[in-house]
N, C-alpha and C positions, 0 to 999 in steps of 0.2 A: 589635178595630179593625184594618182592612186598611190597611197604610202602601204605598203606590205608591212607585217609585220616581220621581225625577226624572229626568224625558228630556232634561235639561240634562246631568246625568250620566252616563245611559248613552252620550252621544254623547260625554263626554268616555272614558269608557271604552275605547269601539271607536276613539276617535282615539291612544290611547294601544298599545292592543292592535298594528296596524297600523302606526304607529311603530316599535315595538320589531319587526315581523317584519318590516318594510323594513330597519332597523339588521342586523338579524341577514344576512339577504340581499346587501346593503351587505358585510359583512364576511367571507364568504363567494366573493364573489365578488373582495374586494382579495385574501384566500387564493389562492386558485387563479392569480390572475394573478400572485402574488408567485413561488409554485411556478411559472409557465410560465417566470417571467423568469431565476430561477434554471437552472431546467433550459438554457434557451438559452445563460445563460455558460456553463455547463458545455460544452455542445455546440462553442460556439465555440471558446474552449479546446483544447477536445479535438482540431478538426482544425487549431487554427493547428500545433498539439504534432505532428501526423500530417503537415504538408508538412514541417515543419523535419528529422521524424525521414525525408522523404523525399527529402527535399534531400542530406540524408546520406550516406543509401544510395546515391544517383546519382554523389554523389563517390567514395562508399568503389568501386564498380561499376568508374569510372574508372581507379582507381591499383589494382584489381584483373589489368586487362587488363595493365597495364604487368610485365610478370615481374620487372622490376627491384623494385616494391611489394609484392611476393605477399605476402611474410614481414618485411613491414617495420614498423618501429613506428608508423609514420604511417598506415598501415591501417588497426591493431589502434587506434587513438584513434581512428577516424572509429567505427569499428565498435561500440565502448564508448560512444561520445557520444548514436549512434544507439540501443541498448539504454536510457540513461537517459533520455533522451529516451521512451521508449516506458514508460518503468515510469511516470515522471508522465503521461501523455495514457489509460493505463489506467485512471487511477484517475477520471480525469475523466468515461471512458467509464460506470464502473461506477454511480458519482453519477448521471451522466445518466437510466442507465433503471433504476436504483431508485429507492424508494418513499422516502427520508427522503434528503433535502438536505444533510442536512449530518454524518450519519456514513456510514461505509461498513465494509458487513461487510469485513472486510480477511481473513477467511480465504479467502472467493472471490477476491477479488484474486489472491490470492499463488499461485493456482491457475491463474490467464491465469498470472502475471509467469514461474512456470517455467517454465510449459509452451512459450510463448516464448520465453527462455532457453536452454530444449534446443536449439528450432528453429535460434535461429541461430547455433547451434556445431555442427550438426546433423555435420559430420565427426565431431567427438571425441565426443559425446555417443552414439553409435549403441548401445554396449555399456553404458551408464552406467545405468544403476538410480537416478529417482528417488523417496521415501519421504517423503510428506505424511503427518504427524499435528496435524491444527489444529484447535483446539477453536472455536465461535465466540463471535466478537471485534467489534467496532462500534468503529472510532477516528473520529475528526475527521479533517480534512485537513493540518490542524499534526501533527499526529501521522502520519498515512497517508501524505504525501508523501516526507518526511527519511527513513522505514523502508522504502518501497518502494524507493528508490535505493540504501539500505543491504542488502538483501535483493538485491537486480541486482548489487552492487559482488562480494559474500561467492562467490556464487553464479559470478558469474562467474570470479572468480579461481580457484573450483575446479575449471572447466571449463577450464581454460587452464593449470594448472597442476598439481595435485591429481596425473594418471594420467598416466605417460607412453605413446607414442605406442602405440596397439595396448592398451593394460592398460582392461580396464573396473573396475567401482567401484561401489560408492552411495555419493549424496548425500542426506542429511536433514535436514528443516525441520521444527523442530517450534514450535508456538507455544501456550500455554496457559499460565494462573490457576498464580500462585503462589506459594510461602509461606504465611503464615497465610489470607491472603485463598481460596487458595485452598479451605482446609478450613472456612472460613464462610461460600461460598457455598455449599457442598454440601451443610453442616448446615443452614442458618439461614434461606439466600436471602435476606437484611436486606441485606446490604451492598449499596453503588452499585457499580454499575461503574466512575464515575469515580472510585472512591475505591481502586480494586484495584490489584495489582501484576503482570504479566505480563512473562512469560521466550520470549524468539525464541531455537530454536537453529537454527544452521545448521553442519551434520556432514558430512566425506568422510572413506571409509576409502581416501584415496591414501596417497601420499609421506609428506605431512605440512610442515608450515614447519619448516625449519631452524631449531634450536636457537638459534642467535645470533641470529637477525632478531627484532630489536626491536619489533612490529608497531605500537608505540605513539609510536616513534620509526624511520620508513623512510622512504626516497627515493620508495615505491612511491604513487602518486596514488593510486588505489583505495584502501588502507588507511587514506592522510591521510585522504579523504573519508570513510571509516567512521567513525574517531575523530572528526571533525568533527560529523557525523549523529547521532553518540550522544550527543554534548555539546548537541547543537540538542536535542534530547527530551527532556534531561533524565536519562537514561538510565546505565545504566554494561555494562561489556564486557570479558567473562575468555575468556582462548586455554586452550585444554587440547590437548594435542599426544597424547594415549594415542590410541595405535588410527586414526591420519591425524592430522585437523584440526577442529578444536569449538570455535565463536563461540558462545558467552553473552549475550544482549542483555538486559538488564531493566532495564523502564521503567513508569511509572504512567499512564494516561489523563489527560491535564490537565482 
């Protein structure tokens, strides 16, 4: 016996069918708009971060011409304010025209943050050597922001301090998977990333800090604000003084 379908049903069928590729469409298209909307704060972000760090410059530009400023501390702060300023609008930058929203390879990053870094101590940095080993990394913004001004603070202090006048040098950053996490991802590849442990070094074979400065207790802004950075992440942070100067940074992905 031939059983026909009901064409009461089939119409509920394709009303059904069609619903669902509209929903799907529908959703689809709020995607893309959410991403376009995201990308834009970033965007904006990024240049309000680029007048401020140019507003900077113009002043720092200012108390440059004056020779009574040249080598003065009020310089060297506009100068520093402008570098943080730029390590956060970097990271804005890098968000913007990549592909996921909401992490960011941070070993590209930290690849602009030097290479800028050099530039604008470009005097002392001419002879300076420096040494990228960074494995790749995916943070957040809670995470990538607090480390990229920690990573601007280290670095800079070693450009300004580290060699003196005429003496060139390397400096090294290295960042990569460590401790047990690291040898579980090697074998197993199971574990999350947010579940991992990673180590930032940052290395100069200068001078070196002075045996008595306290780096966990100093006068020095730059270092409060490291200690402060590492406490905002979660983080902890060991000085080794053999062979210059060696910042330990290890922290978990949240």
């Amino acid at each position: 016996m031939l059983f026909l379908e009901n064409p009461a049903s089939q119409e509920n069928s394709r009303a059904l069918f069609v619903t669902s590729l509209n929903i799907k469409k529908a959703e689809e298209a709020l995607a893309k708009n959410e991403e376009a909307r995201i990308k834009e704060i970033h965007h904006r972000i990024k240049n309000n971060l680029q007048v401020i760090s140019s507003l900077l410059s113009l002043q720092a530009d200012k108390l440059n011409e004056r020779k009574t400023f040249q080598s003065s501390e009020v310089f060297e702060a506009f100068r520093e304010s402008q570098n943080r300023v730029v390590s956060m609008a970097l990271i804005h930058e890098e968000l913007y025209h990549g592909k996921n929203m909401e992490t960011l390879e941070f070993s590209a990053y930290l690849r602009r943050l030097t290479s800028d870094l050099l530039a604008s101590y470009s005097v002392k940095s001419e002879s300076i050597n420096l040494k990228l080993e960074l494995e790749q990394v995916y943070l957040g913004m809670d995470t990538s922001v607090p480390l990229g001004i920690l990573v601007n603070e280290l670095i800079s202090n070693a450009l300004k301090h580290a060699f003196p006048e005429g003496k060139g040098g390397e400096i090294r950053v290295n960042l990569f998977r460590s401790g047990n996490d690291r040898a579980e991802s090697k074998i197993s590849g199971f574990k999350e990333e947010s579940e991992q442990q990673f180590t930032l070094v940052i290395a100069d074979n200068g001078k070196g800090i002075p045996e008595e400065l306290d780096f966990r207790n100093t006068d020095s802004l730059g270092l409060q604000l490291v200690n402060i950075l590492v406490e905002q992440i979660e983080g902890s942070i060991e000085l080794k003084r053999d062979s210059g100067t060696e910042f330990q940074i290890t922290f978990r992905k949240p």
